[in-house]
Residue frames as a rotation matrix with the C-alpha (Angstrom) as fourth column:
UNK 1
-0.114 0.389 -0.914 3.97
0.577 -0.723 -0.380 -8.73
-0.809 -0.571 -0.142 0.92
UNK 2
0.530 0.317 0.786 2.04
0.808 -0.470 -0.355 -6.80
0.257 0.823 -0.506 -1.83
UNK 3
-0.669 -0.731 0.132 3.82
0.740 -0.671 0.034 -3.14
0.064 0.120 0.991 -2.66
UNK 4
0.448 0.659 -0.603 2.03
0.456 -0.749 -0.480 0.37
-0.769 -0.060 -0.637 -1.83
UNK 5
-0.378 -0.710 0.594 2.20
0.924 -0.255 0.284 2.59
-0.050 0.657 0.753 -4.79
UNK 6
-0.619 -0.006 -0.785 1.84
0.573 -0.687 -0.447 6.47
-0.537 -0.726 0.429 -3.81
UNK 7
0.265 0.963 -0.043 -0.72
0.486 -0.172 -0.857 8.71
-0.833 0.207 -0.514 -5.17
UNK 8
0.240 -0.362 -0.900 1.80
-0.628 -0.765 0.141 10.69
-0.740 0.532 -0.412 -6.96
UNK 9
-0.786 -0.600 0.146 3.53
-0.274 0.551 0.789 7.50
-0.554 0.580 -0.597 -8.61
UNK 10
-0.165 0.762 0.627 -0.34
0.844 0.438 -0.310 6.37
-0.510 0.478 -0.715 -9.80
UNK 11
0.496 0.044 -0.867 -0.51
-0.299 -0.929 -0.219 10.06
-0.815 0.368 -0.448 -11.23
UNK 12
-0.196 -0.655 -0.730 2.60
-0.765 -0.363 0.532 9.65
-0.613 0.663 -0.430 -13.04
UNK 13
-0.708 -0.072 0.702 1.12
-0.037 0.997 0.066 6.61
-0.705 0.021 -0.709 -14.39
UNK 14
0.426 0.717 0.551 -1.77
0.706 0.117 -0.699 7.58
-0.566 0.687 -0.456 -15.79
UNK 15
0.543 0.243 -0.804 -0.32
0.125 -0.970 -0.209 10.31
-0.830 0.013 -0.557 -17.28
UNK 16
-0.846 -0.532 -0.032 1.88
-0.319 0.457 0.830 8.34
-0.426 0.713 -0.556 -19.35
UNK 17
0.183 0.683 -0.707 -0.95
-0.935 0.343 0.090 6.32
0.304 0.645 0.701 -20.51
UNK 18
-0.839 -0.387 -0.383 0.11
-0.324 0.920 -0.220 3.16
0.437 -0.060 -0.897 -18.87
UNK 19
-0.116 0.812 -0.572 -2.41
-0.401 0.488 0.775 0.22
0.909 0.319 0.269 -19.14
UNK 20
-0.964 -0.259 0.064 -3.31
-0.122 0.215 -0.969 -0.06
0.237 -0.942 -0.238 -15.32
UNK 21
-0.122 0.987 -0.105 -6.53
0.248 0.133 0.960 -1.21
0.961 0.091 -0.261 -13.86
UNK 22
-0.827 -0.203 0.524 -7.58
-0.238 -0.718 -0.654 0.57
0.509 -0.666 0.545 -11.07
UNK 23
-0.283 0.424 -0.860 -9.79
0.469 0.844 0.262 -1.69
0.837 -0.329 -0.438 -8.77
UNK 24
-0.490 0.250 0.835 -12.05
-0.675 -0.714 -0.183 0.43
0.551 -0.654 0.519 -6.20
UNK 25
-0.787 -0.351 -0.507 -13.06
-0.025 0.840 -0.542 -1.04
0.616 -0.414 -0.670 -3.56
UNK 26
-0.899 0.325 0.293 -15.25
-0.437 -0.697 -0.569 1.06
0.019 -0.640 0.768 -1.50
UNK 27
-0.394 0.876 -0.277 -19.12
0.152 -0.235 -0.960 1.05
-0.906 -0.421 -0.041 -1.12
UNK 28
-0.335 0.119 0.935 -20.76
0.890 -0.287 0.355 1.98
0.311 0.951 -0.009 -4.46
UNK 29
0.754 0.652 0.081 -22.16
0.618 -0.746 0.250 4.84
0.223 -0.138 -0.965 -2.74
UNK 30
0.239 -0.845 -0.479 -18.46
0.214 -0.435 0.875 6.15
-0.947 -0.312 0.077 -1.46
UNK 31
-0.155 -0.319 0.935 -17.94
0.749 0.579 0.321 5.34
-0.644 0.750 0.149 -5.05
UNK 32
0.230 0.645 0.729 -20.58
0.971 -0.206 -0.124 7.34
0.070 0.736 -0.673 -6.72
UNK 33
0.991 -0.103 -0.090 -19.36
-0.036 -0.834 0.551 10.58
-0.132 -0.542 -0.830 -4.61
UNK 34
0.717 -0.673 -0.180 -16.52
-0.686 -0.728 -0.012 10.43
-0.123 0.132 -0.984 -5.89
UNK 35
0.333 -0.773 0.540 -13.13
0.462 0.633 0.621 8.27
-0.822 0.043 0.568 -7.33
UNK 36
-0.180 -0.981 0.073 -10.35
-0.038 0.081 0.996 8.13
-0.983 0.176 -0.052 -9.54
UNK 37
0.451 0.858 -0.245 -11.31
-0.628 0.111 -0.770 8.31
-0.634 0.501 0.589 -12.70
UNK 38
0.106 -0.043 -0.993 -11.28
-0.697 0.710 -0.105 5.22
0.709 0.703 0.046 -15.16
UNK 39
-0.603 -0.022 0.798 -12.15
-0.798 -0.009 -0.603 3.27
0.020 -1.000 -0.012 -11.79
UNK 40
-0.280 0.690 -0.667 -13.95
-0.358 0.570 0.740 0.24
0.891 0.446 0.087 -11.45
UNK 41
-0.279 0.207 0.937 -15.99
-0.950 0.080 -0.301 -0.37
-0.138 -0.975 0.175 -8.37
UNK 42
0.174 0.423 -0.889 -16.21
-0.118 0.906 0.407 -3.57
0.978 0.034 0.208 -7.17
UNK 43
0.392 -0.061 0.918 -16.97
-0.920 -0.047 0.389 -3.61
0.019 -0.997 -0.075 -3.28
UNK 44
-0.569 -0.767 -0.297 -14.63
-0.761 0.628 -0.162 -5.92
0.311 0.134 -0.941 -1.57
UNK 45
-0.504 0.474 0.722 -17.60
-0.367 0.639 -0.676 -7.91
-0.782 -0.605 -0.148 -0.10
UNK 46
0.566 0.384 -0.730 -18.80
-0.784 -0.024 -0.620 -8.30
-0.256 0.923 0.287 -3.60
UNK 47
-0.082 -0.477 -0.875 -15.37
-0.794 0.562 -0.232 -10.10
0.603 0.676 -0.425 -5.20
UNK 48
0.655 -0.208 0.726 -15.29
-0.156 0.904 0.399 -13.87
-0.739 -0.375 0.560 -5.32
UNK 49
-0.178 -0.862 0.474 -13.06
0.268 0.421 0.866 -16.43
-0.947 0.281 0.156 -7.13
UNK 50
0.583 0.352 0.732 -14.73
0.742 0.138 -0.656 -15.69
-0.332 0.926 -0.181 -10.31
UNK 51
0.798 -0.232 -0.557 -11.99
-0.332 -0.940 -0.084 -12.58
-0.503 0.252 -0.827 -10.16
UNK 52
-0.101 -0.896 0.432 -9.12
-0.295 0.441 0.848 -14.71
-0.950 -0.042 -0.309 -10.80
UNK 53
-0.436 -0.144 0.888 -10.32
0.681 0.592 0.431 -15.88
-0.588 0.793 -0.160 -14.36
UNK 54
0.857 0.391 -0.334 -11.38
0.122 -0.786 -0.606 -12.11
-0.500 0.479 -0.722 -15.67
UNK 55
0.311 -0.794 0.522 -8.53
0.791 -0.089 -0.606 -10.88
0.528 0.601 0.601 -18.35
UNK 56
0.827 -0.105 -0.552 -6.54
0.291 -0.761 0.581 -7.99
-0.481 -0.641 -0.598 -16.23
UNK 57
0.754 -0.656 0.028 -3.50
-0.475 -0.574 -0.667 -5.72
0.454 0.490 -0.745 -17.48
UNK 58
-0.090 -0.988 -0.124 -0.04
0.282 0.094 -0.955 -6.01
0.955 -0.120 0.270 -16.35
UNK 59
-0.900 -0.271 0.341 -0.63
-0.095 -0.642 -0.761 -3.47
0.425 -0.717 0.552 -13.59
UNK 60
0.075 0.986 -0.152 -3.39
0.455 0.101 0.885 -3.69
0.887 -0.135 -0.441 -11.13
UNK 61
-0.961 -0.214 0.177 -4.13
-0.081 -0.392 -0.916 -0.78
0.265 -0.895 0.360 -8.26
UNK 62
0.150 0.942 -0.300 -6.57
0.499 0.190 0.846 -1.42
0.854 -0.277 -0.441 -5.51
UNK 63
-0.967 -0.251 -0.039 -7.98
0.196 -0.642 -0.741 1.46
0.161 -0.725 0.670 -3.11
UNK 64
-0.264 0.779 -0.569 -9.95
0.931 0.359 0.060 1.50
0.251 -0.514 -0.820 -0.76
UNK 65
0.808 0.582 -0.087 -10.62
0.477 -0.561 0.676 4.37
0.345 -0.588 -0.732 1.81
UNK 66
0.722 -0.689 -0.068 -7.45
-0.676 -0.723 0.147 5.03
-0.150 -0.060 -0.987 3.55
UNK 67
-0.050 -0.962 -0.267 -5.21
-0.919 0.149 -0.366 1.97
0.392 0.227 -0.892 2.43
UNK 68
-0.316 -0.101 0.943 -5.78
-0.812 0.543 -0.214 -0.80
-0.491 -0.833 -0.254 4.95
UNK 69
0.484 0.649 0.588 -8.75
-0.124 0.716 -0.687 -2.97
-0.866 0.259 0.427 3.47
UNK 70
0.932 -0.026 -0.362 -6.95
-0.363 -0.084 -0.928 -2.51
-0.006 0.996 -0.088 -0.23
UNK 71
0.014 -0.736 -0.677 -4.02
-0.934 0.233 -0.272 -3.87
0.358 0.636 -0.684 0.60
UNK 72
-0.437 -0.186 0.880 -5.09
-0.500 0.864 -0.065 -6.94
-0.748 -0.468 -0.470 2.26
UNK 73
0.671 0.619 0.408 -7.30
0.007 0.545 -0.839 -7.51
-0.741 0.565 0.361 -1.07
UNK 74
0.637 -0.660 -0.398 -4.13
-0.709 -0.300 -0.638 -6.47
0.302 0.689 -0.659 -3.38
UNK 75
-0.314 -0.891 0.329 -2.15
-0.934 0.353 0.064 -9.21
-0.173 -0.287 -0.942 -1.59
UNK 76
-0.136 0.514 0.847 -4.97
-0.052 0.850 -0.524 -12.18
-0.989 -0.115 -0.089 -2.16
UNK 77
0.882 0.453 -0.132 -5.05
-0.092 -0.107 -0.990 -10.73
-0.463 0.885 -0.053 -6.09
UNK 78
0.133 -0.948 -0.290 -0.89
-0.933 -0.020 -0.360 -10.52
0.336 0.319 -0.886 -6.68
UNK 79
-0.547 -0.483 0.684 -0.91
-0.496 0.845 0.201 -14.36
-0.675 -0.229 -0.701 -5.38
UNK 80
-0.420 0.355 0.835 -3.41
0.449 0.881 -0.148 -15.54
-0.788 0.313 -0.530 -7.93
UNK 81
0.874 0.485 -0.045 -3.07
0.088 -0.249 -0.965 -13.23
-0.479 0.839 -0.260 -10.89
UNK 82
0.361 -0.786 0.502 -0.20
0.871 0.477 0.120 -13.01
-0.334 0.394 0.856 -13.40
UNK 83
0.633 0.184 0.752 -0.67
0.212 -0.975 0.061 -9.23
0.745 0.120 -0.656 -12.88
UNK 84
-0.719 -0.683 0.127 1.57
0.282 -0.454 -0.845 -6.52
0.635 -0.572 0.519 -11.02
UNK 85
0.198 0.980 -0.027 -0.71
0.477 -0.072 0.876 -5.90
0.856 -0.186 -0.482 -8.20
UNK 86
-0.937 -0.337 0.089 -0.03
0.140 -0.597 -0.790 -2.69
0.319 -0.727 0.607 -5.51
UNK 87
0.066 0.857 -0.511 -2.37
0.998 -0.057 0.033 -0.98
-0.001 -0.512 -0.859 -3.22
UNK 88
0.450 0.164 0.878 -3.08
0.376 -0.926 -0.019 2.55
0.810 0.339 -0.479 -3.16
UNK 89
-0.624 -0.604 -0.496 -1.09
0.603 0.032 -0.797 4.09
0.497 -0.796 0.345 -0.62
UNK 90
-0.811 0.526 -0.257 -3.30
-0.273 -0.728 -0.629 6.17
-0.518 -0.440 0.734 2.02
UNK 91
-0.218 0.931 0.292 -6.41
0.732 0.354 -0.582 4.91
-0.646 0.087 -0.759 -0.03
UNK 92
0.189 0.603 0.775 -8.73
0.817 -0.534 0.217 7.23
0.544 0.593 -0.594 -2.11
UNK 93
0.843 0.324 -0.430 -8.38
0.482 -0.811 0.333 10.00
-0.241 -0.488 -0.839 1.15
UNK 94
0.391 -0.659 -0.643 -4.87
-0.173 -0.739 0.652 10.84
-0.904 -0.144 -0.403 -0.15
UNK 95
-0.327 -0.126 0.937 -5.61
0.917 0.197 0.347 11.27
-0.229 0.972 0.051 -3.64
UNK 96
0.051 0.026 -0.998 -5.27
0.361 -0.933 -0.006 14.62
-0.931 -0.360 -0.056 -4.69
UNK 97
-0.888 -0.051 0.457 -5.66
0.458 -0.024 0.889 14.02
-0.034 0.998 0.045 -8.62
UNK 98
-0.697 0.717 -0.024 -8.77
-0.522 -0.484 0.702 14.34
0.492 0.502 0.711 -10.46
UNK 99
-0.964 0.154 0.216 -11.81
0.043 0.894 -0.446 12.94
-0.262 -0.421 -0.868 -9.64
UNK 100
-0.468 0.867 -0.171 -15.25
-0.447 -0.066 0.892 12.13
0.762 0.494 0.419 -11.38
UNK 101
-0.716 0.158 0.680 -18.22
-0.487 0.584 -0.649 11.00
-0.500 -0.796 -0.341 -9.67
UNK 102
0.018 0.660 -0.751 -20.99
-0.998 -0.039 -0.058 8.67
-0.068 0.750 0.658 -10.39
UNK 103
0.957 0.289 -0.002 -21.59
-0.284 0.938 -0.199 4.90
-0.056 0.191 0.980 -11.17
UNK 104
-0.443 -0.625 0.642 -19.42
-0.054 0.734 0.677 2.01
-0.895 0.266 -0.359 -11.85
UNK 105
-0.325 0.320 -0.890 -20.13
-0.922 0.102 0.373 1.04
0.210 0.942 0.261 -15.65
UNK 106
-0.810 0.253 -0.529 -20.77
0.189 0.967 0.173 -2.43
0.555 0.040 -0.831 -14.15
UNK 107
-0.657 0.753 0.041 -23.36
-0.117 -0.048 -0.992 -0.96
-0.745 -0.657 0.120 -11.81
């Protein structure tokens, strides 16, 4: 069972500077309106196996919307990466950091 890690604890994370990849899930349009910045959107109907052989940090957080859909993909990534891999708790709707909007750089 993948781990939820709370908006506040991903706060205190970035604020350190710790090397964490932050794996959106959403829509690209949910996206563009609005995430987390240093976000990468990659809609979960989008990822295939070809994620498993990308280079990833240590840490990896995936969030969805309100939590649900991100941690059933955060539990299929933390069995076949060599990465810490959590879900966002509550999703993107109970994130109360910053937030930029706009593309994905992969878009």
């Amino acid at each position: 069972m993948v781990t939820e890690l709370s908006p506040t604890e991903l706060q205190e994370k970035l604020d350190t500077g710790t090397d964490v990849a932050l794996l959106d899930i959403r829509d690209p349009q949910a996206f563009a309106d609005g995430h987390i910045p240093g976000s990468e959107n990659r809609p979960a109907q989008r990822l295939d196996a070809s994620v498993f052989d990308e280079e990833w940090p240590d840490e990896v957080v995936v969030s969805c919307y309100i939590g649900k859909s991100s941690k059933r993909i955060a539990e299929i990534l933390d069995t076949n990466l060599a990465a810490d891999v959590t879900s966002l708790r509550g999703g993107f709707d109970a994130w109360e950091g910053p937030v930029e909007s706009g593309h994905s750089v992969s878009e």
